[in-house]
NUMI-210804 format. One record per atom (N, C-alpha, C, CB): atom name; residue in three letters; x, y, z. Coordinates in steps of 0.1 Angstrom, whole numbers, always signed. Glycine has a CB too. Layout:
BEGIN
@at:CA	aa:Ala	east:X	north:Y	up:Z .
...
//
This chain:
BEGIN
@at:N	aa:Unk	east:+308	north:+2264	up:+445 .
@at:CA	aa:Unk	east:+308	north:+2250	up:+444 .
@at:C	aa:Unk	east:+308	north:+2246	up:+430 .
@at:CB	aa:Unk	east:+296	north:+2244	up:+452 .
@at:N	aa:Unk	east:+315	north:+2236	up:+427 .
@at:CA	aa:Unk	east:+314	north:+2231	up:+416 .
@at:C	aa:Unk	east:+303	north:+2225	up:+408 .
@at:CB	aa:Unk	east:+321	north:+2224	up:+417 .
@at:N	aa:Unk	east:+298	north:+2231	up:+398 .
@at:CA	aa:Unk	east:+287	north:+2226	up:+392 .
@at:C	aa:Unk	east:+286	north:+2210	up:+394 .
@at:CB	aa:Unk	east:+288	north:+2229	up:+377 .
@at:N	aa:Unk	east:+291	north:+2204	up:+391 .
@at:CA	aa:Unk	east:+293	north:+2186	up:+385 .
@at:C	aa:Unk	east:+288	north:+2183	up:+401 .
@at:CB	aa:Unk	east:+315	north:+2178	up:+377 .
@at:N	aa:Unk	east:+294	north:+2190	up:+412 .
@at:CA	aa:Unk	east:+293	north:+2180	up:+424 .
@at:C	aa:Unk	east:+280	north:+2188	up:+432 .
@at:CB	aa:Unk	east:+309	north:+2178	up:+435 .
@at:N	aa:Unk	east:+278	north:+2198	up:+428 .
@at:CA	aa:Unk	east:+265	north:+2203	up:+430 .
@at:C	aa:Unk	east:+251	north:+2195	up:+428 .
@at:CB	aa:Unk	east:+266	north:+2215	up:+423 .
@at:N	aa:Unk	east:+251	north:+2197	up:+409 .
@at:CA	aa:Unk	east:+243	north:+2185	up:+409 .
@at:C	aa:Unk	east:+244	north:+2172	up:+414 .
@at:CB	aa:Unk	east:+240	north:+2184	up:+399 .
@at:N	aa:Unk	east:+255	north:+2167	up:+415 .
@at:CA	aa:Unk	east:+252	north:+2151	up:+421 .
@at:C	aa:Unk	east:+248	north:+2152	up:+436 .
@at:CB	aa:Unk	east:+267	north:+2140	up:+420 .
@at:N	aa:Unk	east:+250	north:+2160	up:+444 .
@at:CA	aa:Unk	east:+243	north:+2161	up:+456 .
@at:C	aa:Unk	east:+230	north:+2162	up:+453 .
@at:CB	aa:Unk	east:+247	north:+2171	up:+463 .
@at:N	aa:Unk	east:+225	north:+2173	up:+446 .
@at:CA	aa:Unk	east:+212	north:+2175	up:+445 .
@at:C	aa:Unk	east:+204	north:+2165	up:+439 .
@at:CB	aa:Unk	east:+210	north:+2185	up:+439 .
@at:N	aa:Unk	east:+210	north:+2152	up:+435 .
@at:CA	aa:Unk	east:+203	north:+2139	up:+425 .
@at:C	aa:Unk	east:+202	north:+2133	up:+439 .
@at:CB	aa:Unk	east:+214	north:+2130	up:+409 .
@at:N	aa:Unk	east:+212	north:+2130	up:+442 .
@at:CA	aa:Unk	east:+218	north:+2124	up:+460 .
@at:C	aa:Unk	east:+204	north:+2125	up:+466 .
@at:CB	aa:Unk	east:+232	north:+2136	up:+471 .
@at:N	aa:Unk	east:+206	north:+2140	up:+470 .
@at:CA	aa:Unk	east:+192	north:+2146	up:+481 .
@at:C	aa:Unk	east:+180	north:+2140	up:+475 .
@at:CB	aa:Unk	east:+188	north:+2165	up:+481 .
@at:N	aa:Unk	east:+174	north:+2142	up:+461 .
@at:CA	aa:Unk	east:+163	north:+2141	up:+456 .
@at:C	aa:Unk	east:+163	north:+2125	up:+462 .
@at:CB	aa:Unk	east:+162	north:+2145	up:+442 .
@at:N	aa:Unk	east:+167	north:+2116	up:+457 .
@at:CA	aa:Unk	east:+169	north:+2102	up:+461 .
@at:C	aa:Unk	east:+167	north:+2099	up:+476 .
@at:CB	aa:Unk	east:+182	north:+2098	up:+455 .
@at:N	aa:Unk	east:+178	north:+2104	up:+486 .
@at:CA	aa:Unk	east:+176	north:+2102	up:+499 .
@at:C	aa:Unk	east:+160	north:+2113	up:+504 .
@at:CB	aa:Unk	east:+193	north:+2108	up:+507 .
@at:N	aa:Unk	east:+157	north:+2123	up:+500 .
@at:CA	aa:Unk	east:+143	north:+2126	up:+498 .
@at:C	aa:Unk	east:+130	north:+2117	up:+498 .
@at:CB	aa:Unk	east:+143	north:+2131	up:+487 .
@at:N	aa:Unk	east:+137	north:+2115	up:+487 .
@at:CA	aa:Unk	east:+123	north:+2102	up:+485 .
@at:C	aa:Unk	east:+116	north:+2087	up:+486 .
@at:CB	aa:Unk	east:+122	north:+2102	up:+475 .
@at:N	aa:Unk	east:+133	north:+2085	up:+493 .
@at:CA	aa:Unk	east:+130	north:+2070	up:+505 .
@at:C	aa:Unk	east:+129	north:+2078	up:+521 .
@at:CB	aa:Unk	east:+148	north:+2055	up:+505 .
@at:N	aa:Unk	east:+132	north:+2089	up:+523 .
@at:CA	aa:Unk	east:+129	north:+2092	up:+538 .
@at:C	aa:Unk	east:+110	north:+2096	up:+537 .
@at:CB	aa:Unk	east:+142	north:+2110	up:+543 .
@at:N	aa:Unk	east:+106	north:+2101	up:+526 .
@at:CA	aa:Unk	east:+93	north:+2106	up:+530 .
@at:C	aa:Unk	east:+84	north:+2091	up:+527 .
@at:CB	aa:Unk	east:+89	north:+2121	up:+520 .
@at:N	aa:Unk	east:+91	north:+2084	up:+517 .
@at:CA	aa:Unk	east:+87	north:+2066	up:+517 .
@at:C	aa:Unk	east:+80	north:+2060	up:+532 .
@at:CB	aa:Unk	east:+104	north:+2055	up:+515 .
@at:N	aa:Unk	east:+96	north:+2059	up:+538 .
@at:CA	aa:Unk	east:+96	north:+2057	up:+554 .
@at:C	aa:Unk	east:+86	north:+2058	up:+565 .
@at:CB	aa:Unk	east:+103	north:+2063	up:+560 .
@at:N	aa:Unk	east:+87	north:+2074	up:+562 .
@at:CA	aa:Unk	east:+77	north:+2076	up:+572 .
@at:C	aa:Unk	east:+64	north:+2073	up:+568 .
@at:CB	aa:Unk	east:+77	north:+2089	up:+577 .
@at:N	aa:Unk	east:+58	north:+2079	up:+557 .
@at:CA	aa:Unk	east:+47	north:+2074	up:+555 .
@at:C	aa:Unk	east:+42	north:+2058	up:+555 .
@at:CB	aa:Unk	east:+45	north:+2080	up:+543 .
@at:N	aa:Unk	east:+50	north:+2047	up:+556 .
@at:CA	aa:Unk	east:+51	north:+2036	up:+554 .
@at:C	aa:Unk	east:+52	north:+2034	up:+577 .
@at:CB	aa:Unk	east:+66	north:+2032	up:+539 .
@at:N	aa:Unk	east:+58	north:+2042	up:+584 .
@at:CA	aa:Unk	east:+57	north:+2036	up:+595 .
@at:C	aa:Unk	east:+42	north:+2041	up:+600 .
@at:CB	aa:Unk	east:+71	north:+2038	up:+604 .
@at:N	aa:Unk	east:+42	north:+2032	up:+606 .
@at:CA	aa:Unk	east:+30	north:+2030	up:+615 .
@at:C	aa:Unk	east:+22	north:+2034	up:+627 .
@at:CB	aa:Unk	east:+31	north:+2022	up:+616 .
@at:N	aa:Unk	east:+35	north:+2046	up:+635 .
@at:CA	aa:Unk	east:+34	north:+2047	up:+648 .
@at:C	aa:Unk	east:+25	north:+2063	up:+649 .
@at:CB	aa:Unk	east:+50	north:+2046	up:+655 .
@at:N	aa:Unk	east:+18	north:+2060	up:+658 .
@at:CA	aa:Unk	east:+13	north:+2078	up:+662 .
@at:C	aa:Unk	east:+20	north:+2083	up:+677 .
@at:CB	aa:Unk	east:-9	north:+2079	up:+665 .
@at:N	aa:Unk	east:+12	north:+2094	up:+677 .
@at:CA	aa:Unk	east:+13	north:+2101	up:+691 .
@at:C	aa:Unk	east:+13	north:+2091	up:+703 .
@at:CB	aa:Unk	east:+1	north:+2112	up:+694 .
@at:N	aa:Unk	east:+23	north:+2091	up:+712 .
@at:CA	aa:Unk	east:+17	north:+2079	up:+724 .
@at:C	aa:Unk	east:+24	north:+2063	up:+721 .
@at:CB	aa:Unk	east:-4	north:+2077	up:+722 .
@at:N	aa:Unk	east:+26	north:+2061	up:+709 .
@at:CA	aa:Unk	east:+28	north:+2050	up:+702 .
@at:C	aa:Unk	east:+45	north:+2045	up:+710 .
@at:CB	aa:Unk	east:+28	north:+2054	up:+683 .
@at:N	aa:Unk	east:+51	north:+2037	up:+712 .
@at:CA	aa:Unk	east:+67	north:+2033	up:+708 .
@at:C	aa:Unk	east:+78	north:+2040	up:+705 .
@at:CB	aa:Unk	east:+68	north:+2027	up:+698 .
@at:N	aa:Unk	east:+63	north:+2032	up:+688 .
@at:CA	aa:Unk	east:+81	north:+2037	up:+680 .
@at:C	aa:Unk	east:+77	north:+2052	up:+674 .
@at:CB	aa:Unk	east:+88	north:+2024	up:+662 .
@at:N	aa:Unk	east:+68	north:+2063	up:+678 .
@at:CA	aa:Unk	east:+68	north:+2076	up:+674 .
@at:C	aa:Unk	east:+80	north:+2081	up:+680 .
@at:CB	aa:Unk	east:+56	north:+2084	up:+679 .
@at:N	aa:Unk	east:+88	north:+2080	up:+687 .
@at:CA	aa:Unk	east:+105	north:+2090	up:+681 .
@at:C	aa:Unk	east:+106	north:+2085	up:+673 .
@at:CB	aa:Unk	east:+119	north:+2090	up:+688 .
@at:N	aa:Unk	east:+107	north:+2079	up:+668 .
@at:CA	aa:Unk	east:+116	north:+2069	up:+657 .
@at:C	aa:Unk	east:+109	north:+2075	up:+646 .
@at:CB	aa:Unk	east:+115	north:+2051	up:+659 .
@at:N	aa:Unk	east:+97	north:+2074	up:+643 .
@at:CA	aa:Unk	east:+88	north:+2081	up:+632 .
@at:C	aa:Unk	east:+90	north:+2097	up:+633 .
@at:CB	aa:Unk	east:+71	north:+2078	up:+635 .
@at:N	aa:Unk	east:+93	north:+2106	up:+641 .
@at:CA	aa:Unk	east:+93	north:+2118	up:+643 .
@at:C	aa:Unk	east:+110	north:+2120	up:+640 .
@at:CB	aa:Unk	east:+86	north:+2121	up:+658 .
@at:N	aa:Unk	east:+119	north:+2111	up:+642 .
@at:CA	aa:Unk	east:+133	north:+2112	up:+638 .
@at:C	aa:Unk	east:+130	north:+2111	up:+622 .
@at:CB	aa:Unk	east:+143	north:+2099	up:+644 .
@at:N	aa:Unk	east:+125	north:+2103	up:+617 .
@at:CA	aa:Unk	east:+124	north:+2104	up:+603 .
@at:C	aa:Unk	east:+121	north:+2112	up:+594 .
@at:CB	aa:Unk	east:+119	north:+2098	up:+601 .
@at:N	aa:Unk	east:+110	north:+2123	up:+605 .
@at:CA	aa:Unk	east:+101	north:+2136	up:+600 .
@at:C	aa:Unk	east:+117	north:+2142	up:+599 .
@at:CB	aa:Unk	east:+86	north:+2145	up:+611 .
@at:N	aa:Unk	east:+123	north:+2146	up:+606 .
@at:CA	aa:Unk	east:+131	north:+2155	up:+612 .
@at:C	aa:Unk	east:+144	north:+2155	up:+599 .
@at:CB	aa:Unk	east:+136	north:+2149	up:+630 .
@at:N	aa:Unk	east:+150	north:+2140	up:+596 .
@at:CA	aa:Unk	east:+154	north:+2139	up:+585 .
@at:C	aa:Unk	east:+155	north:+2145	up:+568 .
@at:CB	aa:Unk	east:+151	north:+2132	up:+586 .
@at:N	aa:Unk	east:+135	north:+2140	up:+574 .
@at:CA	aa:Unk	east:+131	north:+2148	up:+559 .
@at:C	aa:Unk	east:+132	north:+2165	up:+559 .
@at:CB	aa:Unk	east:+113	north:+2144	up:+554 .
@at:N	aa:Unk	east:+130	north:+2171	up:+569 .
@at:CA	aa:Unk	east:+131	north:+2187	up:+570 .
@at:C	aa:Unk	east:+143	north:+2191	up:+566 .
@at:CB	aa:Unk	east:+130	north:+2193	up:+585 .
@at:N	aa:Unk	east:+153	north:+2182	up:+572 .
@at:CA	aa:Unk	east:+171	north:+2186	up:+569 .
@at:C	aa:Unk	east:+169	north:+2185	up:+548 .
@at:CB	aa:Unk	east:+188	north:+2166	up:+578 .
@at:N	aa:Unk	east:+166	north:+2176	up:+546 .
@at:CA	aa:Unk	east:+165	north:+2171	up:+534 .
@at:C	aa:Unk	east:+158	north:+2182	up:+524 .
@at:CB	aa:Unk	east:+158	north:+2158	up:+534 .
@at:N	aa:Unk	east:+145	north:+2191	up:+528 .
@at:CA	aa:Unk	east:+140	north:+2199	up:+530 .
@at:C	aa:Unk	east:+148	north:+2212	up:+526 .
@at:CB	aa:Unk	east:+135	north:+2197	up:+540 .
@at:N	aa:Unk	east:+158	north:+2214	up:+535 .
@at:CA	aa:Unk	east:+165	north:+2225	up:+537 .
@at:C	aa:Unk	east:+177	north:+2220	up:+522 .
@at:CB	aa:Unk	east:+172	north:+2228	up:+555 .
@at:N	aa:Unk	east:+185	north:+2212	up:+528 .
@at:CA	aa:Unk	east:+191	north:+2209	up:+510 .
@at:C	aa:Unk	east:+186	north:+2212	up:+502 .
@at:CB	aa:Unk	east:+193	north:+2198	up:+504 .
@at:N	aa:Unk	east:+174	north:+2210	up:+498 .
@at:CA	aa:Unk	east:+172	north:+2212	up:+482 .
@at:C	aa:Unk	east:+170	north:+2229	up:+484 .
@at:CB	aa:Unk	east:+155	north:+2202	up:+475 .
@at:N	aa:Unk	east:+163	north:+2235	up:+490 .
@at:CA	aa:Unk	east:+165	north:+2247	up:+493 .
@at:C	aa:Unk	east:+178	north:+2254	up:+493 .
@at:CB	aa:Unk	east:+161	north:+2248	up:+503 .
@at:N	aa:Unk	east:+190	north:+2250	up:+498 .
@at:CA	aa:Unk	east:+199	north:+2259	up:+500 .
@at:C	aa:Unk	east:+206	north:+2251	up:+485 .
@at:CB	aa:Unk	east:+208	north:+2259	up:+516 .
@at:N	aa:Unk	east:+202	north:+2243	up:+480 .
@at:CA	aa:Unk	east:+208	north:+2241	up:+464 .
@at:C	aa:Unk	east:+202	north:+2249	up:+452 .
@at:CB	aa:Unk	east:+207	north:+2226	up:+460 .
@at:N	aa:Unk	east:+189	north:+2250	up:+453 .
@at:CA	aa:Unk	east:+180	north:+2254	up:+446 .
@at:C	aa:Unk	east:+183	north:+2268	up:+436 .
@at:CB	aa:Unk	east:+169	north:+2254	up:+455 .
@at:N	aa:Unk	east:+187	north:+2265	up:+421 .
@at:CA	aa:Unk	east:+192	north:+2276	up:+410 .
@at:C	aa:Unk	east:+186	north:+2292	up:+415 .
@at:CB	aa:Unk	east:+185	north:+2270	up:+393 .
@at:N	aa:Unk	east:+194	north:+2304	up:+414 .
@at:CA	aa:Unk	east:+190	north:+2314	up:+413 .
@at:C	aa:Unk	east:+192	north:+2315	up:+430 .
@at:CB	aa:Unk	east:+176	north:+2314	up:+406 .
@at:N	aa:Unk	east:+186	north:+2327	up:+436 .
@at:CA	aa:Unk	east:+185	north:+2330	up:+445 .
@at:C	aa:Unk	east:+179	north:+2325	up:+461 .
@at:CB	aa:Unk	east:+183	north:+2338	up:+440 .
@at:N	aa:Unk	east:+184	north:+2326	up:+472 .
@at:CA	aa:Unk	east:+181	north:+2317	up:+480 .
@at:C	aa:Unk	east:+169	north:+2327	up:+483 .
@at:CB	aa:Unk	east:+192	north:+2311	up:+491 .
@at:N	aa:Unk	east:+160	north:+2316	up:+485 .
@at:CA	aa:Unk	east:+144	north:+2323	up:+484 .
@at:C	aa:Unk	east:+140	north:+2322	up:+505 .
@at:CB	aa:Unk	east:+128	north:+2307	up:+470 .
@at:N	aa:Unk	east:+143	north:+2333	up:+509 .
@at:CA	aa:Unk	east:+142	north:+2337	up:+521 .
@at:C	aa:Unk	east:+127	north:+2332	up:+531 .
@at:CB	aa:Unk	east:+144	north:+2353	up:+519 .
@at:N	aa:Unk	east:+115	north:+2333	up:+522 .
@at:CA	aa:Unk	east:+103	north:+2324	up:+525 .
@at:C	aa:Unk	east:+108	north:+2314	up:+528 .
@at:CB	aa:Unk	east:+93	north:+2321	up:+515 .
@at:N	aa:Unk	east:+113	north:+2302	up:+520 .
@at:CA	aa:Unk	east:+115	north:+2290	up:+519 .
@at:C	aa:Unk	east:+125	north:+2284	up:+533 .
@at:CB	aa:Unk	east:+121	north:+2290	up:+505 .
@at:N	aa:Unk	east:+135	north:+2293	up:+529 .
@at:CA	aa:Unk	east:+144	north:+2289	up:+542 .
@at:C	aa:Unk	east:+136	north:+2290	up:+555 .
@at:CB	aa:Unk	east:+158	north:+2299	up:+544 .
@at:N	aa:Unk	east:+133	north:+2300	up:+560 .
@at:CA	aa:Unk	east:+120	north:+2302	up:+572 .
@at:C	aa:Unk	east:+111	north:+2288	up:+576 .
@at:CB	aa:Unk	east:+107	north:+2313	up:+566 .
@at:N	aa:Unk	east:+106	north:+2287	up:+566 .
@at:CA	aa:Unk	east:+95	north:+2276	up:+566 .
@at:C	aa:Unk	east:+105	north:+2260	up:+569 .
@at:CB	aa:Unk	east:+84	north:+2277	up:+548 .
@at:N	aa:Unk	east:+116	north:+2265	up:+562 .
@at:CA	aa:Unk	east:+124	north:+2246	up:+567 .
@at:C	aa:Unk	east:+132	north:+2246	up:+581 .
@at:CB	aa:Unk	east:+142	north:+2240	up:+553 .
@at:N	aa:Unk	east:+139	north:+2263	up:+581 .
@at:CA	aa:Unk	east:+143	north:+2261	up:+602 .
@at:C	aa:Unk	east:+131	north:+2258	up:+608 .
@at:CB	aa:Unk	east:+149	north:+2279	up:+612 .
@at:N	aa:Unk	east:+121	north:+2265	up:+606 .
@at:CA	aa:Unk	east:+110	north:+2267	up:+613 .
@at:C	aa:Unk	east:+103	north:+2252	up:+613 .
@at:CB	aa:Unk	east:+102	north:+2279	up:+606 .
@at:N	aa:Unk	east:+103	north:+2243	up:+606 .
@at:CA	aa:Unk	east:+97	north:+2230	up:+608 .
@at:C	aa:Unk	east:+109	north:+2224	up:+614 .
@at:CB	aa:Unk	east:+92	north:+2224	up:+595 .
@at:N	aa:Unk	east:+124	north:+2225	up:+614 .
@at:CA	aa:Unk	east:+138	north:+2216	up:+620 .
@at:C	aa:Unk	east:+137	north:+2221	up:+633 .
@at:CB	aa:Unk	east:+154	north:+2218	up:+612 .
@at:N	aa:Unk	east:+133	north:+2234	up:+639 .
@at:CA	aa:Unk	east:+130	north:+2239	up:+650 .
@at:C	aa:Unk	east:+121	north:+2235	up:+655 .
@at:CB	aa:Unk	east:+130	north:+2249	up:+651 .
@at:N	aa:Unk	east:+107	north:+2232	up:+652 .
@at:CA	aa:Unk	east:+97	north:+2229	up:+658 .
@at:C	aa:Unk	east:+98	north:+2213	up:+662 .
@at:CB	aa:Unk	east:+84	north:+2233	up:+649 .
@at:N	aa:Unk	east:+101	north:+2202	up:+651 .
@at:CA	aa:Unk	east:+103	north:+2190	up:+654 .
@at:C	aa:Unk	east:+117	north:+2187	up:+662 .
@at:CB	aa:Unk	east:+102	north:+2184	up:+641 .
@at:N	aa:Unk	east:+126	north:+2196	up:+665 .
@at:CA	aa:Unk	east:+140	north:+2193	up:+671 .
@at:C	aa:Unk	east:+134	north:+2192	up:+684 .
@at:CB	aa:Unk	east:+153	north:+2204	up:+670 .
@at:N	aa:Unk	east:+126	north:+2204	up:+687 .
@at:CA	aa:Unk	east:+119	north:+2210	up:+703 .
@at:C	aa:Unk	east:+116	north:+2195	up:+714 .
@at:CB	aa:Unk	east:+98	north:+2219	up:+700 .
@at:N	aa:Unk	east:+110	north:+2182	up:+707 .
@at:CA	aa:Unk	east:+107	north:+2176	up:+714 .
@at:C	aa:Unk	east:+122	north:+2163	up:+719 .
@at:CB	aa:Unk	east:+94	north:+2172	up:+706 .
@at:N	aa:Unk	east:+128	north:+2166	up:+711 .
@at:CA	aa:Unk	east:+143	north:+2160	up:+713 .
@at:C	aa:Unk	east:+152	north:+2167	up:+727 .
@at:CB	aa:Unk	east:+153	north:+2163	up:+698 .
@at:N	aa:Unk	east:+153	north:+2183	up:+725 .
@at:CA	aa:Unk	east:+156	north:+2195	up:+730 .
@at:C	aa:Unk	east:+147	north:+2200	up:+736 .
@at:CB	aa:Unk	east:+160	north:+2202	up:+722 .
@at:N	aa:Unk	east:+139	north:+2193	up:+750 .
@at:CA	aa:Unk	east:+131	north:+2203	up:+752 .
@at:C	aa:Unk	east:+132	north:+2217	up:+761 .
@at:CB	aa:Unk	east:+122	north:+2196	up:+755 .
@at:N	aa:Unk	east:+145	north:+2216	up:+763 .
@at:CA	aa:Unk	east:+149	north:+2228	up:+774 .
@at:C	aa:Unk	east:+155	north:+2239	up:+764 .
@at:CB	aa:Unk	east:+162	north:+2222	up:+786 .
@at:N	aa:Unk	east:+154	north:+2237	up:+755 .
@at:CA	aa:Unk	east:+165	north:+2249	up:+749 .
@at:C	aa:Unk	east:+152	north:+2258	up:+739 .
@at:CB	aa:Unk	east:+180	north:+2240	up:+737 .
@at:N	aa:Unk	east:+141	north:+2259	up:+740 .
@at:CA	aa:Unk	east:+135	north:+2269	up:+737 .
@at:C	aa:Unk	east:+129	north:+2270	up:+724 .
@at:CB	aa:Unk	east:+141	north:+2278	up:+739 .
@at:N	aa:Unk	east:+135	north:+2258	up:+717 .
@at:CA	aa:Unk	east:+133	north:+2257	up:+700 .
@at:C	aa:Unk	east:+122	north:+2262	up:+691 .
@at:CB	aa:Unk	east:+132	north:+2244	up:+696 .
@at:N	aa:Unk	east:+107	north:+2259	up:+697 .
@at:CA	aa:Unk	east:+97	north:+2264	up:+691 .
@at:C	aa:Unk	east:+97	north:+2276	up:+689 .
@at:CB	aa:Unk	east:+88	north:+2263	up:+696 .
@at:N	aa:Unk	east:+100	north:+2282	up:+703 .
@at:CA	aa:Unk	east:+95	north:+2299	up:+706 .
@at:C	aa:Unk	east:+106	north:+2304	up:+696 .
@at:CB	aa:Unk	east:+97	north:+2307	up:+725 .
@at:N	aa:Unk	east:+118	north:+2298	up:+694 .
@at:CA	aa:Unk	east:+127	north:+2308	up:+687 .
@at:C	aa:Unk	east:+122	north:+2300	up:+670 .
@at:CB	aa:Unk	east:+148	north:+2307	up:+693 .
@at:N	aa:Unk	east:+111	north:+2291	up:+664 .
@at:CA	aa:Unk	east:+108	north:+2290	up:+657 .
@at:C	aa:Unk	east:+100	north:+2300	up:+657 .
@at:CB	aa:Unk	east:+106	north:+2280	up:+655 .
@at:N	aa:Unk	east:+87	north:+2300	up:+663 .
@at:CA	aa:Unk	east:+73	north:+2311	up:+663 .
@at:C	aa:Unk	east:+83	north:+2328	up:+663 .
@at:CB	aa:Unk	east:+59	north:+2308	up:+682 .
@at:N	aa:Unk	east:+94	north:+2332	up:+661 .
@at:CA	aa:Unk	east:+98	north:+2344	up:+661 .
@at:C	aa:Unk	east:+95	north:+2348	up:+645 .
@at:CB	aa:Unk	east:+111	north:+2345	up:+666 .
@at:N	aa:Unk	east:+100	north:+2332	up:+637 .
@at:CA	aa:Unk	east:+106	north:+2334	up:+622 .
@at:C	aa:Unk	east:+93	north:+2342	up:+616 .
@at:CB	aa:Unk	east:+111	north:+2316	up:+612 .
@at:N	aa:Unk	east:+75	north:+2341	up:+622 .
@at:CA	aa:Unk	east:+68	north:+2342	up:+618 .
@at:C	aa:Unk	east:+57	north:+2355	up:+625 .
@at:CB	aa:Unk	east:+66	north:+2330	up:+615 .
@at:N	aa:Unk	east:+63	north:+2358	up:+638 .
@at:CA	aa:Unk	east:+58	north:+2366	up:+642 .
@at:C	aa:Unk	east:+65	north:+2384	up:+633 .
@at:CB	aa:Unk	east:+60	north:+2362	up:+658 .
@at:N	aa:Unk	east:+69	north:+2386	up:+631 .
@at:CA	aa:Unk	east:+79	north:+2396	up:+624 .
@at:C	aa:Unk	east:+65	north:+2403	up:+615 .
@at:CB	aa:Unk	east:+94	north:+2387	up:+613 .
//
């Protein structure tokens, strides 16, 4: 990838980063609540966002790191997906 558009994604992410984690912390809803999809879509956002900076991040892709971002996009997907097994094939990344 091209340096020049590399970093501007990664300025991009940082930015869309830091009004998604705004958001949620700014909405209001819990467990039980409404609008908790809607708050839990937002979590889910920030994980993707999560994983960008990760799969941009200088030097080598740091194999911990990646784990811990499927593993949170898996765990929070589960309740969207709940037939397709998401957690359990999250709880693998860590049973190993």
């Amino acid at each position: 990838m091209d340096e020049t558009i590399k970093n501007e994604i990664v300025v991009l992410g940082r930015k869309a980063h830091g009004l998604t984690e705004s958001a949620y912390r700014w909405h209001g809803s819990v467990r039980g609540d409404p609008g908790w999809t809607e708050k839990q879509r937002i979590l889910l956002a920030d994980m993707a966002l999560h994983l960008l900076q990760t799969a941009l991040k200088d030097g080598e892709l740091s194999a911990d790191e990646l784990k811990q971002n499927l593993y949170a996009i898996l765990t929070v997907s589960e309740q969207f997906i709940p037939d397709c097994g998401l957690k359990a094939t999250a709880d693998q990344f860590y049973a190993r």
